[in-house]
N, C-alpha and C positions, 0 to 999 in steps of 0.2 A: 584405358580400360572403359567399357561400357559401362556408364552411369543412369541413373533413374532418370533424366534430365534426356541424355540420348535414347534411352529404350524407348521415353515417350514421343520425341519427335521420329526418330525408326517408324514404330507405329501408326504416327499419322501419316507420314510418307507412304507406308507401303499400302493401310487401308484406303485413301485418295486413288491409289494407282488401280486396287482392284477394281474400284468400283467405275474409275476411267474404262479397264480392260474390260467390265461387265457390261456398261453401254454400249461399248465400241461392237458387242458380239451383233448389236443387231444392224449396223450399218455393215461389217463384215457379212450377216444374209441374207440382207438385201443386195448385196451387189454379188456375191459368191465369189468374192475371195478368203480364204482360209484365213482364218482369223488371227494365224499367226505374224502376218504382214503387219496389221493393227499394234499388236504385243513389242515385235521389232521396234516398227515407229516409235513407239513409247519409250522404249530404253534409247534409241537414240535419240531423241528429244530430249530427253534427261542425263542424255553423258556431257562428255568434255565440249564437243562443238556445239550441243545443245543449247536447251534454255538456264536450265539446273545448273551445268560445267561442272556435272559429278565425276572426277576421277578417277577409273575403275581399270587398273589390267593386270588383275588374279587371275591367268588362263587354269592356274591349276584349280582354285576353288570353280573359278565357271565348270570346269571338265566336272568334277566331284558332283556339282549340285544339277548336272546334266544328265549324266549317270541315273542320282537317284532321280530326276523328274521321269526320264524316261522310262525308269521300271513301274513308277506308277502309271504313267500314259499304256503303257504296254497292257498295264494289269486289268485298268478299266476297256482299254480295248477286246482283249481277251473274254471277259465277263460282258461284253457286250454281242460277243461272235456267237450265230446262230448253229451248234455242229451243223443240223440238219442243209446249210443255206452251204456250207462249206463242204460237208463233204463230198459233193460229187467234186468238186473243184480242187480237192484239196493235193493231187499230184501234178497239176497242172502247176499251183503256185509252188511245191515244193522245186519244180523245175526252174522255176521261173528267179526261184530263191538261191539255187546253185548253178544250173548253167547260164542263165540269162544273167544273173551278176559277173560271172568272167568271164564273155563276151562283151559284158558292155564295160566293165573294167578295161578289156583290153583293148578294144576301139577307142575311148575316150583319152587312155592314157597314147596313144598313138598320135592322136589330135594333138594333146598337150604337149608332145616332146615334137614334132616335125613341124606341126603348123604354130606353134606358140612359141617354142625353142626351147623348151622347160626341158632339164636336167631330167637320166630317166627317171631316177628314186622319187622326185617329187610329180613327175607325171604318173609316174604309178599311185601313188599318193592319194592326187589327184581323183584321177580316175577310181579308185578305190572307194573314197568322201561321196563323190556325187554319185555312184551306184546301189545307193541306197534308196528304196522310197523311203516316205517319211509316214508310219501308222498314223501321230496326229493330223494330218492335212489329208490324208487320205480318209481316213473317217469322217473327220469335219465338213469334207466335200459329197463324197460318196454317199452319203445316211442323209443329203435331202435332194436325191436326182434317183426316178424312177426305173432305174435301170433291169434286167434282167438278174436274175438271182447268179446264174454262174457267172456272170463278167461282178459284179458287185463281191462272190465270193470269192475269188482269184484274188483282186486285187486288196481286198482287206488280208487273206493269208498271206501275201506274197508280203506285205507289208509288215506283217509279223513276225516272215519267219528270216526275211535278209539280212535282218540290224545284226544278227549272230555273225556268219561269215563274212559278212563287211569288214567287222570290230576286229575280227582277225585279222583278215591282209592289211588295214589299219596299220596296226602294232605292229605285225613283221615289216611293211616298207618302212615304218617308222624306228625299229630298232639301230641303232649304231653295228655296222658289219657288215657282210653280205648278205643278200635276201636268197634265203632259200630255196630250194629250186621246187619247181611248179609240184612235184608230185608228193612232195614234202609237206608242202603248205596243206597240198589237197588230202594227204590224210588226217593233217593238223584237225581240221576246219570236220571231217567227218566222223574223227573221235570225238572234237569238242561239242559241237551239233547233237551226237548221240546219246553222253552225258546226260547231258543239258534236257531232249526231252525225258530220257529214263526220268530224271528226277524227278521236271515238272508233272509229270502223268502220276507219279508215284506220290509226291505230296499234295499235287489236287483231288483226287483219289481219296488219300486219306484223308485228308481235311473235311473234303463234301462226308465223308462218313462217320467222320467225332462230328460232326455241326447234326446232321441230323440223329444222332443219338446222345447227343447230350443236351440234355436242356437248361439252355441258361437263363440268368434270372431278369436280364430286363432284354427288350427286343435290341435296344439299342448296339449291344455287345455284339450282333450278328455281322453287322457292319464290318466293325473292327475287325472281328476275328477273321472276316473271308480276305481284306485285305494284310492282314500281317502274314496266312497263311502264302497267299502270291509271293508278297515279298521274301518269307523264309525259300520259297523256291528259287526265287533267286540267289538270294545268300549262299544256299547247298551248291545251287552248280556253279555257284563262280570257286566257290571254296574245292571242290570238286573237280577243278580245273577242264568244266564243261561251259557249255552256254548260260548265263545266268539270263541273259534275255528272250531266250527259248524257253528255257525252262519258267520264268513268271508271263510268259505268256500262254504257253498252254496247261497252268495251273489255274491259272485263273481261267479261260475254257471250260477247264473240267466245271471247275466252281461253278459258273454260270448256266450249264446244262446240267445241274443237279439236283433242281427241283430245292432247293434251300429255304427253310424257316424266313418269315419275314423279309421275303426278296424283293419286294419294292424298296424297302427304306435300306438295304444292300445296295440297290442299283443307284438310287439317288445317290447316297452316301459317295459312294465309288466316282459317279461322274461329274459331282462336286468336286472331291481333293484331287484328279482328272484337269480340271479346269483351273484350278489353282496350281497344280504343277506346268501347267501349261504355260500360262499367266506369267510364273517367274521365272522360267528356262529361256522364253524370251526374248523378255525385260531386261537380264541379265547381258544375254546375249548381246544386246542390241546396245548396252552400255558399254560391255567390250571392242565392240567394233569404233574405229577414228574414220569418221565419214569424210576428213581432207586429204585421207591418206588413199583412195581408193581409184582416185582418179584416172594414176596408172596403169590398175589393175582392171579397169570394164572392159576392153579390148578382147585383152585373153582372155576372161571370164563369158565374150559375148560369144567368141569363137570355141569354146572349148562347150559353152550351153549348146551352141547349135549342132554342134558333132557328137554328146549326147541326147537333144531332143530330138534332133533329125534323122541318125544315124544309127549309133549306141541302143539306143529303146526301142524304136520299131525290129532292129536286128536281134538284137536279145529274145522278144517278143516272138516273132518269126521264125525263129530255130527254135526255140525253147517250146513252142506250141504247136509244133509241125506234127508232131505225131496223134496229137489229140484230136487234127481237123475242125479247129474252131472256124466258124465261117471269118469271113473279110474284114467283115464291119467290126465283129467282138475286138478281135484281133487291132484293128485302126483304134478303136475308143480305148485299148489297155497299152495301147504304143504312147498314146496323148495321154493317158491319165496316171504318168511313171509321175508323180508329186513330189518333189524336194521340201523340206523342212527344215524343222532344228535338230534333225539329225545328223546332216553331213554338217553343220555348221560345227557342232559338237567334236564330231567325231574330229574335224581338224583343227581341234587346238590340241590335238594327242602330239602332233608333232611338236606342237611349240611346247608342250609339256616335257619333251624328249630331247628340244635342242635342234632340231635336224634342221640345216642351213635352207635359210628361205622360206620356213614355213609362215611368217608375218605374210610373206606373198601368197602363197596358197590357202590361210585363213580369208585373205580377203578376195580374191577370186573366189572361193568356194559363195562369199556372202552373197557378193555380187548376184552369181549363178542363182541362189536361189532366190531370192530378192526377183530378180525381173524376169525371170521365167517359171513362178510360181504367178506373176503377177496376168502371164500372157495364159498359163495353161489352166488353173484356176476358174476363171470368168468365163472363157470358151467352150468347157466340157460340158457345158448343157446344151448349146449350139452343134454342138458338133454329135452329141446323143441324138440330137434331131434331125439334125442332116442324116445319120446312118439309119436314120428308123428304129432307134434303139432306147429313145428317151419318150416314148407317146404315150405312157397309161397304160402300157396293155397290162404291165404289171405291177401292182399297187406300189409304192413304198410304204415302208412299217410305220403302222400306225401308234406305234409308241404309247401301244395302253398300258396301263396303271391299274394294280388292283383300286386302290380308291380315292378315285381325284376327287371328292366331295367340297375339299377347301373353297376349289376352284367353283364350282358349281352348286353354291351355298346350302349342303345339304351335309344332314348328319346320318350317319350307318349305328341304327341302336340295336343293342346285340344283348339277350334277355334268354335263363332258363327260367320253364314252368316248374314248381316245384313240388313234390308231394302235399295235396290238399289242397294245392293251388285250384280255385272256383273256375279256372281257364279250362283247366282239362274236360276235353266233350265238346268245347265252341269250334265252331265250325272257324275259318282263315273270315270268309264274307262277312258272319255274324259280329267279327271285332268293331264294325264299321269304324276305321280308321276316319279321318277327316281326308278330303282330298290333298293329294300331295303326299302321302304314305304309302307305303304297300309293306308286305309279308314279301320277299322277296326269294328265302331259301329259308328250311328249314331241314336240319341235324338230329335221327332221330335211329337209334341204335348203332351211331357210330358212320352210318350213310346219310348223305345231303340228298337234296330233292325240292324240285321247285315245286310251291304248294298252289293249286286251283282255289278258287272261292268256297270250292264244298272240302275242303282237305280238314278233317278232324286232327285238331289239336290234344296231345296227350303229356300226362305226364313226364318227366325227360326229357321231351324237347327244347332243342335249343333254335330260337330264332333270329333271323338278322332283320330287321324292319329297317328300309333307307324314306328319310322324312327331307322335305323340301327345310331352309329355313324357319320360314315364316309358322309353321302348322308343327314345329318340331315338338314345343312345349305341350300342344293340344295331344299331341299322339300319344306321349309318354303319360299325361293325366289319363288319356283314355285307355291304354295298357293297363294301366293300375287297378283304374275300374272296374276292369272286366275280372282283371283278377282279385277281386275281391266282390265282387255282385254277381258274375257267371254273364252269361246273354245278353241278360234284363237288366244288367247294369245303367242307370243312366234314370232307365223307364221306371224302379223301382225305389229313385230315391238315393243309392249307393253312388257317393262322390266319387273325385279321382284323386284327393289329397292324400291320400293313407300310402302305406309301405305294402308292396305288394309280396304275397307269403309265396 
């Protein structure tokens, strides 16, 4: 049983590791490999062959606590997706999400059964695992290379919306029985898909509409509540027997295009517990894997990578976008930018969860696979944006503002109404003479904002927002007072700035 004695060593263990995983994010961007490689490393340093000799092979708690990381990976991804940036893109990756995965399903699982010798149920398997992009590695990479907004929005949707029909043909190769036949599955997979967003659209929907009409009592709850609400979307459609990873991804979507109450400390919020599911899906992972046992499996893993990097992806890619007319280049950088993760890693301990003969082998090919061709395609995609003329600046990347990074930039946002009788009302914005390093910035006056010039007459009701450097913060707010208690001539008259301003 867990004792106070283990909870506390637990805890030092696992805080040591985040903060290892939180370092390691900036040598992961400076070199531009997805920071899951780093996370990896760390669990296997710390398993059986490691340094630790931590003994770990729970496939089924790993599958469980992969699951849920992934619903939250999903939800901060979702909440982070621009509609505007997606949707002209957004039937190109729907393509890309159902016929571009059973093409590249079916090429890769061909590779694995003829040129590797694999049995077909587990080449199918196979092929199945690694036709997934992976949303974490794909955003991790994509959100800091200045790419074109519809190759950047393809690939973030397409990334969102595959993990659904993956996890199906998953489960059916992986069932005990015959696998059902193609037309079968293909309805499976378009009832569960439809489910799945009916839900999500319907509890994002709702939620963005009890959030902004219900006002709750501290800011903090906002957070919470937009992530529990993704998550119940999930819960509905899996219970629902739809896509629950559809459906918490485009609930959280909705949420994130809703204009929401206190949405900075939302988005933080979000892409914190984001990087901490990340962190230990992993870690986890990387503790499950026996790195002396893998030896036999790089081979097939290099050859089965190559015939979906080479082959599988650009083919998928190529039929699936043939009607859209994307030029050449888009086209080449989203054949190279298919990213593997901790998804297919995930997805294939389903078999070892289910029994199916040989899946030890195809967990660790699948590692392999992503391991070293996460490690080649990763590092390249900025080189190769450049080589296509597709990485130059013509188009910004997001400049990731913030209502109010002040912390950063050691300034305070002081936020003041004038009150009836207040000696303010009638001073002109100029006449406050703030010290330098202040200003009047916006001011709130019948329910409309408005940025105020030097002659703008201040009146009773208004509400002001003044942003103060550090240093002059304590001067400004004296001098606020001032004024409203002296009017104008505050200062010139004798009237200090100690008092309570009325």
């Amino acid at each position: 049983m867990l004792t106070v004695d283990h909870l506390n060593q637990l805890l030092l263990v696992c805080s040591l590791v985040l903060l290892v995983a939180v370092a390691a994010v900036r040598i992961s961007s400076r070199s531009g490999l997805p920071s899951l490689l780093v996370y990896l490393g760390i669990g296997v340093l710390m398993g059986q062959d490691g340094i630790a000799k931590i003994q770990f092979s729970d496939t089924e708690l790993t599958q469980l606590i992969g699951y849920a990381a992934l619903v939250v990976i999903l939800a901060e991804g979702g909440l982070a997706t621009k509609w505007k940036e997606i949707k002209p893109s957004l039937a190109a990756a729907s393509t890309l999400a159902l016929f571009g995965v059973a093409v590249s399903v079916g090429v890769t699982a061909s590779a694995a059964h003829y040129l590797v010798g694999l049995e077909w149920r587990q080449a199918l398997i196979i092929g199945a695992v690694v036709s997934s992009t992976d949303a974490a590695a794909v955003f991790s990479v994509l959100r800091r290379l200045p790419l074109p907004a519809r190759v950047t929005g393809t690939l973030e949707a397409e990334s969102g919306f595959n993990d659904a029909p993956v996890v199906i043909l998953v489960v059916a190769f992986s069932t005990a029985g015959p696998v059902a036949h193609w037309y079968v599955l293909l309805g499976e997979i378009l009832l569960e898909l439809a489910i799945g967003a009916a839900i999500g659209l319907a509890v994002g929907w709702l939620g963005a509409w009890g959030l902004r009409h219900v006002a709750l009592p501290a800011s903090g709850l906002y957070p919470i509540a937009v992530l529990a609400i993704a998550v119940t979307a999930y819960a509905a459609g899996a219970i629902a027997h739809g896509s629950g990873f559809l459906a918490v991804y485009l609930a959280a979507m909705v949420l994130g295009n809703a204009r929401l109450p206190h949405w900075p400390a939302t988005r933080g919020f979000a892409e914190g517990v984001g990087w901490i599911a990340q962190i230990g899906m992993f870690v986890l992972l990387g503790l499950l894997v026996t790195p002396h046992a893998l030896g036999s499996d790089f081979w097939p893993a290099l050859v089965i990578g190559l015939a979906l990097t080479l082959v599988a992806r650009p083919l998928s890619v190529l039929l699936s976008l043939l009607p859209f007319r994307l030029p050449w280049q888009e086209q080449a950088l989203m054949s190279w930018a298919g990213l593997r993760g901790a998804v297919p890693i995930i997805l294939a301990t389903i078999p070892m969860v289910n029994g199916v003969p040989g899946s030890r082998h195809i967990f660790n090919i699948v590692f392999v696979l992503v391991v070293v061709f996460t490690l080649v395609q990763g590092p390249t995609l900025p080189w190769l944006a450049r080589l296509l003329k597709l990485g130059d600046g013509a188009e910004a990347a997001d400049l990731g503002i913030e209502s109010a990074p002040l912390e950063r930039l050691r300034g305070h946002l002081l936020s003041f109404a004038i009150p009836e009788g207040s000696r303010m009302h009638g001073v002109e914005v100029g006449e406050l003479r703030l010290p330098a390093g202040a200003g009047v910035t916006l001011v709130v006056r019948d329910g409309k904002s408005f940025v105020p010039t030097p002659t703008t007459v201040l009146r009773r009701g208004d509400e002001l927002l003044v942003v103060t450097t550090d240093p002059v913060r304590d001067a400004a707010e004296q001098r606020l007072r001032a004024v409203a208690q002296g009017g104008k001539l505050a200062g010139w008259l004798g009237t200090g700035g100690t008092g309570t301003a009325r």
